[in-house]
N, C-alpha and C positions, 0 to 999 in steps of 0.2 A: 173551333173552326172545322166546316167538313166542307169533304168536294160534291158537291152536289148537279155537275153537268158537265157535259163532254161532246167538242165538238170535232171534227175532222174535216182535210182539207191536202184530195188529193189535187196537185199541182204541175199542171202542165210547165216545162222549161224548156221555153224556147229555143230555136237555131240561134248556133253551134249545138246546144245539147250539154256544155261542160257541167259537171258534175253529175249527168243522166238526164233520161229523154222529162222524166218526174218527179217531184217531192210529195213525202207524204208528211203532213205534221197533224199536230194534235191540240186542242186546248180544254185545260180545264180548268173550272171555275167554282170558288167558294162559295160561301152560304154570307160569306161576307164582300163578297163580288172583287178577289182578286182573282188573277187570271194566271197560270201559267203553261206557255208553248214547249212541245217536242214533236220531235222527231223521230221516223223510224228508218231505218235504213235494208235495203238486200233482203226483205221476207219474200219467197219467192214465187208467188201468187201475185196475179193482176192485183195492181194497188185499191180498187175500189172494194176487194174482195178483205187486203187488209185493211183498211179504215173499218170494214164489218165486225172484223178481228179485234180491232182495239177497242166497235164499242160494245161487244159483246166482254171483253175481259172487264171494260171499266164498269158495267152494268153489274155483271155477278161479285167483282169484287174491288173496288176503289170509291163508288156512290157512298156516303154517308160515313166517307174514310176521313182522320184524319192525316193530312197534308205531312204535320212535321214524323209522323210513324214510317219513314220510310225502309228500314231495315225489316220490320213486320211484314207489311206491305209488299215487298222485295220474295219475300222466303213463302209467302202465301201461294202469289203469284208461282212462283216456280216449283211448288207442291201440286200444283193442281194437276187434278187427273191424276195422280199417282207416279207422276215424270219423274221430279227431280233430276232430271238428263237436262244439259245444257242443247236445248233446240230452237236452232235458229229462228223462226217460224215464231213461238212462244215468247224468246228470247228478245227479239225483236222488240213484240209489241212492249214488254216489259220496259224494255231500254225504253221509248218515248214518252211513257208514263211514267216511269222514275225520276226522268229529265223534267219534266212537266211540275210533279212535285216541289221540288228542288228548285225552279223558277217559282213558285209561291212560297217556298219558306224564305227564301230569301228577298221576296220582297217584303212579306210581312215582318221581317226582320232589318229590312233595309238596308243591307249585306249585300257583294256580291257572294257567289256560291263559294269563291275562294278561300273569301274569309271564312268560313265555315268548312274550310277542312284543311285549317292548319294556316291561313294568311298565305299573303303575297310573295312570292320567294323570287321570283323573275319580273322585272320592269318594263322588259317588250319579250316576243317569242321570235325565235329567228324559225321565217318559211322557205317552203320550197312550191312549187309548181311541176304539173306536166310542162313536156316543149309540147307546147300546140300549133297548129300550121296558121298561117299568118291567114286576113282575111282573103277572101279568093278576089277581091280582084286584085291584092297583093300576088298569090299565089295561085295563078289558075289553072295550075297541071296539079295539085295536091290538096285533093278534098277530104282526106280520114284523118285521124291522129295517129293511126298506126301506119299510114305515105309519112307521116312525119318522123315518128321512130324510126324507120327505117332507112332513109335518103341520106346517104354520105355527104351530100350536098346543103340540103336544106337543113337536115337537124342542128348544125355546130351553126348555120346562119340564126336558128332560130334561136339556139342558146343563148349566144353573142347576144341577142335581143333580150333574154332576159336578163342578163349580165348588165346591160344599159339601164335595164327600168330600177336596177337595183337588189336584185336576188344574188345571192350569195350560195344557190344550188337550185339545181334542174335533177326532174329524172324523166326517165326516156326507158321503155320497152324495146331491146333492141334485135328479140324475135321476134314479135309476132307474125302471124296471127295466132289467137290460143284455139281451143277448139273440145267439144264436147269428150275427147277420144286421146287427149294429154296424160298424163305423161308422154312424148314421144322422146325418140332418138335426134336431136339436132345434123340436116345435110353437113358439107364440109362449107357448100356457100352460105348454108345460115352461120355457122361459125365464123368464115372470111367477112362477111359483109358485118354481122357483129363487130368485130374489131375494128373493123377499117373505120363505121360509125363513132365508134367510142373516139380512137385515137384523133379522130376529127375535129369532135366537140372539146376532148381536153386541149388540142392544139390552141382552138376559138376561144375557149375562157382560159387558160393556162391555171393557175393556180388563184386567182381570183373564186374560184366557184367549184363547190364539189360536187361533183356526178354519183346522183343514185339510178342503181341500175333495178328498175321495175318491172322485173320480169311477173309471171303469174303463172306457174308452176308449171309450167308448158314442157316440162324436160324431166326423162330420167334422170335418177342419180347420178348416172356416170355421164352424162350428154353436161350436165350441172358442173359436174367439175371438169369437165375441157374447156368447157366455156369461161370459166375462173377462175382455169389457169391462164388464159389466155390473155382476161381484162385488168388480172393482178399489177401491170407496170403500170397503167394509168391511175390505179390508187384510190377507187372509187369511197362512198362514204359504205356504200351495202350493193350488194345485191337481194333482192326482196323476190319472196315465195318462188325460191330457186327449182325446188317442186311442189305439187300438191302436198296442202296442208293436212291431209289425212292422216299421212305417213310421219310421226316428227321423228322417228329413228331412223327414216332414212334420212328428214331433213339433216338428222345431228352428222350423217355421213358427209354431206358436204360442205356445212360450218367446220367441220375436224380437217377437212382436206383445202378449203384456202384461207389465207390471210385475210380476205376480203370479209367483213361480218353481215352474219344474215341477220333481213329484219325480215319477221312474217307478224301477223296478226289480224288481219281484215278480213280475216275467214273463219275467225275464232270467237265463242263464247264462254264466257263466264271465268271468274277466278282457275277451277279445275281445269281447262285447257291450257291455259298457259302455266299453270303450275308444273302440267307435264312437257311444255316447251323448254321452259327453266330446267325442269329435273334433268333433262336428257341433254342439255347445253346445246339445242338444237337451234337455237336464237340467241343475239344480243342485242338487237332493238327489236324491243316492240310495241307493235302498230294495232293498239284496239282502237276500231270502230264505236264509238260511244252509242251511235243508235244501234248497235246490234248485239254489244257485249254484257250489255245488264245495266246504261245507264253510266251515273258518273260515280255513284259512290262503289261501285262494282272494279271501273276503271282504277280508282283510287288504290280499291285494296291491291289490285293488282300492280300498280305503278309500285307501290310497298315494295312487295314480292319480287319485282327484277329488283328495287334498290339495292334489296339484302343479295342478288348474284350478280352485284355490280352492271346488269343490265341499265341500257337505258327506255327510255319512251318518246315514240313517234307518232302519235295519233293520229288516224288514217280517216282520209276525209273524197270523199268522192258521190256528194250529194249536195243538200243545202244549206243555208246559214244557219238554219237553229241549230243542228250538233257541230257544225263551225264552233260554234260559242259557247257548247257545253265542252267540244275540245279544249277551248282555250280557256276556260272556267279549271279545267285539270292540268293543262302545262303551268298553269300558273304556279299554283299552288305545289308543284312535283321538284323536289331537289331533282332530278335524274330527268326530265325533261332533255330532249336532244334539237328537237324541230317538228314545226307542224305543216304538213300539207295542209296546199292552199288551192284555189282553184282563180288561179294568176292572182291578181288583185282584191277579190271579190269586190268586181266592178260588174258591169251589164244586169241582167236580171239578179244576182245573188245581191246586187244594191238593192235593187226597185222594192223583193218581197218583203224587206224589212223597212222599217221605220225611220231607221237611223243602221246607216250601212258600218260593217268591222270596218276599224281601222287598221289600216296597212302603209307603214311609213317608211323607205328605204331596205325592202328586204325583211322587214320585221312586222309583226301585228303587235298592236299596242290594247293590252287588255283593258275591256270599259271597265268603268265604276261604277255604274250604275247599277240599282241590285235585281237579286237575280243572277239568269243568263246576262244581262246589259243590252238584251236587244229584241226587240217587240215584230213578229208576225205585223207585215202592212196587208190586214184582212181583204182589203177592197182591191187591190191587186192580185189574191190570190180567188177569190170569186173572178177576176176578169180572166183566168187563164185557167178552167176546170181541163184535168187531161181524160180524154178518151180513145186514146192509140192502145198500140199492143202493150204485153208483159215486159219485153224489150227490146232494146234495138240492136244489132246485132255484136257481137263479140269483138270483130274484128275495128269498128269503126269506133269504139269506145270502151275505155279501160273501164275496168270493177274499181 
């Protein structure tokens, strides 16, 4: 079996915008006409500029590959050019092509991907959500998601709301806005209004529901731990990218300084990056992006890697359903699995583009059986939505 074609498929996503303003997915197709979808996520170039990118990688080196050689294939790819440096960009495209793979072996095997890396060890995955602002004409003084993180009023309403549909944890950004020019020093009112937020929302769900705190590095070191000393009596499950993920020695500063544990990884690639988050104990959950970390078998080794430092894994989701379901392909399969972002239900458009939409039953995703990913690109709705907007949309109105 070889791959012998490769298509792309940048995708416009609709108002609201949840999960980003676009998707980009991928498919490729055997010589024996099976088909497998990915995803790329965060490469930072206009997205038509990356589908260029994925079919120029898949051109020079994946055509007349085969499908089940994925570790080959893997170390190829990431030799090229002379790198070997984990880059996002590269990185990237990697991840959707590996994922893509990995939907053909397991279908020609008639697997899902889980069973092939080790079996089933979880029966549902418990998720979380952003609090997003309710629809406007519910709410029609509050049009961003970061009006929402930060309203002492609306967020614990909204929470409450998803405490109802059945979640069992919200996060919430309770600085924003982030900005090109972060790390900054946190006001005394972004600290005040932090708090009074949080203690809000813990009031609204009391102990039904744990609160992750999703910040995105917005803060120096020390602005990091006022602020965690501050959110320490509510008892959250993490605070996440407490600073930029560049620094992990200074992250390890503020994991050492509160109770509250950090989770970062959505800004990170490859096994070696978090090798050095682990080394430096600068994290205890971590959140690889699977379109941007190297894929699923990448993910794996890494999910390994925290088992052995007693870390856990939260796979970071904030795009569309194809790496949804290569997420949920690896919580399955993961003893140290914690929870998966979700993007609410994946109900609205994150149903439509697929075939047959993730299930999501009482707070939990219920992994398919079907092999493979378990969920098939609905091509004829992703041709009716081609995107041609900007790179992105802006910072403030939309979490990473």
């Amino acid at each position: 079996m070889k791959i012998t074609d490769v298509k792309t498929y940048v995708v416009a996503n609709p108002p609201p915008h949840y999960g980003g303003a676009y998707f980009v997915f991928l498919k490729l197709t055997t010589d024996n006409k099976i088909e497998g979808f990915g995803e790329v996520y965060g490469v930072p170039f206009h997205p038509h500029k990356v589908a260029q990118l994925i079919e120029d990688v898949v051109d020079r080196y994946v055509l007349g590959w085969d499908p089940f050689k994925i570790e080959s294939l893997w170390r190829i790819i990431y030799s090229s050019g002379y790198s070997q440096h984990p880059d996002l960009s590269l990185v990237g495209v990697l991840s959707g092509i590996e994922m893509a793979c990995w939907d053909i072996v397991g279908k020609a095997l008639d697997q899902p991907i889980y069973n092939l890396l080790g079996g089933r060890v979880h029966e549902k995955l418990r998720s979380y959500t952003y609090i997003y602002p309710a629809p406007e004409s519910e709410t029609k003084n509050v049009l961003s998601v970061a009006d929402a993180f930060g309203d002492a009023d609306l967020a614990p309403e909204r929470a409450a709301h998803y405490v109802d549909k059945g979640f069992t944890a919200v996060k919430f950004d309770p600085v924003m806005p982030m900005s090109a020019f972060d790390p900054r020093q946190l006001s005394q009112e972004a600290l005040d209004n932090a708090e009074i937020v949080t203690n809000n929302i813990r009031e609204a769900v009391g102990s039904k529901c744990d609160l992750l705190i999703g910040t995105h590095g917005q803060m120096t070191t020390s602005s990091a731990i006022r602020l965690a000393r501050r959110l320490e009596k509510f008892d959250p499950l993490w605070i996440e990218e407490p600073v930029p993920p560049e620094n992990k020695k200074e992250m390890a500063r503020v994991a050492h300084s509160t109770s509250i544990p950090v989770a970062s990884g959505e800004r990170l690639a490859t096994k070696y990056e978090f090798a050095d988050l682990l080394d430096r104990q600068a994290a205890s959950i971590l959140q690889p992006a699977l379109g941007r970390v190297g894929g699923i078998l990448e993910a794996k080794k890494i999910a390994g890697m925290a088992e052995a430092h007693y870390a856990e894994i939260a796979p970071h989701l904030y795009c569309g359903p194809i790496e949804a379901a290569a997420n949920i392909q690896l919580g399955t399969c993961s003893p140290n699995f914690l929870i998966q972002e979700s993007i609410e239900m994946f109900r609205g458009f994150h149903a439509e583009i697929v075939k047959e939409p993730i299930q999501w039953e009482d707070g939990c995703i219920i992994p398919p059986t079907k092999p493979g990913l378990g969920i098939e690109l609905n091509e004829e709705v992703a041709a009716q939505h081609p995107y041609d907007g900007p790179i992105f949309i802006e910072m403030e109105d939309h979490p990473v």
